[in-house]
C-alpha positions in Angstrom: 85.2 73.8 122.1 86.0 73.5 118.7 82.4 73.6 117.0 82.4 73.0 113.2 80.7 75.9 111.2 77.9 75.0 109.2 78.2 75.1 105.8 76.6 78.8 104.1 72.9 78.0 103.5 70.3 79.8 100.9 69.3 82.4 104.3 73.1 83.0 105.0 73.6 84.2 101.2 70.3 86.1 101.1 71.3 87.8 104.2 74.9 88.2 102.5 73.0 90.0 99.6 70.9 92.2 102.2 73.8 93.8 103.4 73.3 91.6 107.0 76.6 89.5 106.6 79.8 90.6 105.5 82.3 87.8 103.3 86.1 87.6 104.6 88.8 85.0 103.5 90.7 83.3 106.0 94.8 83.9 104.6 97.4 81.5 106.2 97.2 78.3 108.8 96.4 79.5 111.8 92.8 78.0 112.0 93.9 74.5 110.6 92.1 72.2 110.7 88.8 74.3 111.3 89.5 76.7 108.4 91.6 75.7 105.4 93.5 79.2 103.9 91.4 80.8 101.3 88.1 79.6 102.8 85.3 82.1 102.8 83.5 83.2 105.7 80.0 84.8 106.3 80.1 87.1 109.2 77.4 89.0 110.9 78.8 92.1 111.9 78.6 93.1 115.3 76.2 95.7 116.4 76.2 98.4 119.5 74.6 96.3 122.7 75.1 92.8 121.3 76.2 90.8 123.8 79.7 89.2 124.2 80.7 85.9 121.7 80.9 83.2 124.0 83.4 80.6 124.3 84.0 78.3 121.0 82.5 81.0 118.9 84.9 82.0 115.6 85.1 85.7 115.4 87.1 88.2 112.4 88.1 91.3 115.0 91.1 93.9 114.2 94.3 92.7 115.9 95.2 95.0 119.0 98.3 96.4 117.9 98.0 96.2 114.1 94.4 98.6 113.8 94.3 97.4 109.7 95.2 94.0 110.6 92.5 91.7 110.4 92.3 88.3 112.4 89.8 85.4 113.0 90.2 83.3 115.9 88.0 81.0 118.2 87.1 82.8 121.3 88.1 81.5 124.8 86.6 82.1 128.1 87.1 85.7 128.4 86.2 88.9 131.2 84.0 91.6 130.6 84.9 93.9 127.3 88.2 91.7 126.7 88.3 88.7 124.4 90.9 85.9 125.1 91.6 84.9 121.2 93.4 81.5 120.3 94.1 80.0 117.1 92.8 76.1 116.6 96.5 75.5 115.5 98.5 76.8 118.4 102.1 76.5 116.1 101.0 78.3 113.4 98.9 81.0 116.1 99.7 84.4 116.7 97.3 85.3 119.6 96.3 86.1 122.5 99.0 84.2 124.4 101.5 86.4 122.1 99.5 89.9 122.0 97.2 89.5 125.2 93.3 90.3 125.3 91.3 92.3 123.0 88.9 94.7 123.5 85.6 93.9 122.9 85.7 97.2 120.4 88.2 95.3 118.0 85.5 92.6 117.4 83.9 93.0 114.1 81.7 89.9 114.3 81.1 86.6 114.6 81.4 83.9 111.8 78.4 81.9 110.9 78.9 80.1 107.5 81.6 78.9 105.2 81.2 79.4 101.9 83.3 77.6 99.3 82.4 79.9 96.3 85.3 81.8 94.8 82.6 84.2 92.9 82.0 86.5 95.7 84.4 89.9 96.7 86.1 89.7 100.4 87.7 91.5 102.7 90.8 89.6 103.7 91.5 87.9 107.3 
């Protein structure tokens, strides 16, 4: 379940610059080994009628209780409108075995790249 992301390719930073990917910084060890703190992520943002992240994807979502918190966390199998988050480092994790599901309106995308460049501005995770 724990699918490496591909490294951020010349079409993920020309869709960065289009506007059609937003960078966030994973803070803290939550997503060890997957994602090191202070790694850079390329997220497309999710839009009105996309369909539900399916199990093994990493998604950056607001945490349910926290509305200016932000989180990234590997999606498990999950119902309908509810995402059942986990960290890949379940001592470290504060998910959903902690704070429960999430509503699918708390997602605000999916990650598709990694992007080691420190050059770029970020929202923090």
């Amino acid at each position: 379940m724990n699918t490496p992301l591909p490294a951020a390719s010349l079409k993920d930073l020309l869709l960065f610059f289009m506007g059609r990917r937003k960078l966030f910084q994973v803070e803290g060890d939550s997503m060890l080994p997957s994602l090191q703190p202070k790694q850079r992520l390329l997220v497309k943002l999710r839009r009105q009628g996309d369909q539900s992240p399916t199990p093994g994807t990493v998604v950056v979502c607001r945490h349910p209780n926290e509305i200016n918190l932000v989180i990234t966390k590997r999606v498990w199998p999950s119902n309908d409108g509810w995402l059942e988050l986990r960290g890949d480092n379940p001592e470290a994790s504060t998910d959903s075995r902690h704070f429960g599901q999430v509503p699918l309106d708390r997602l605000i995308g999916e990650v598709t790249a990694v992007i080691s460049s420190t050059d770029l501005p970020s929202d923090r995770t």
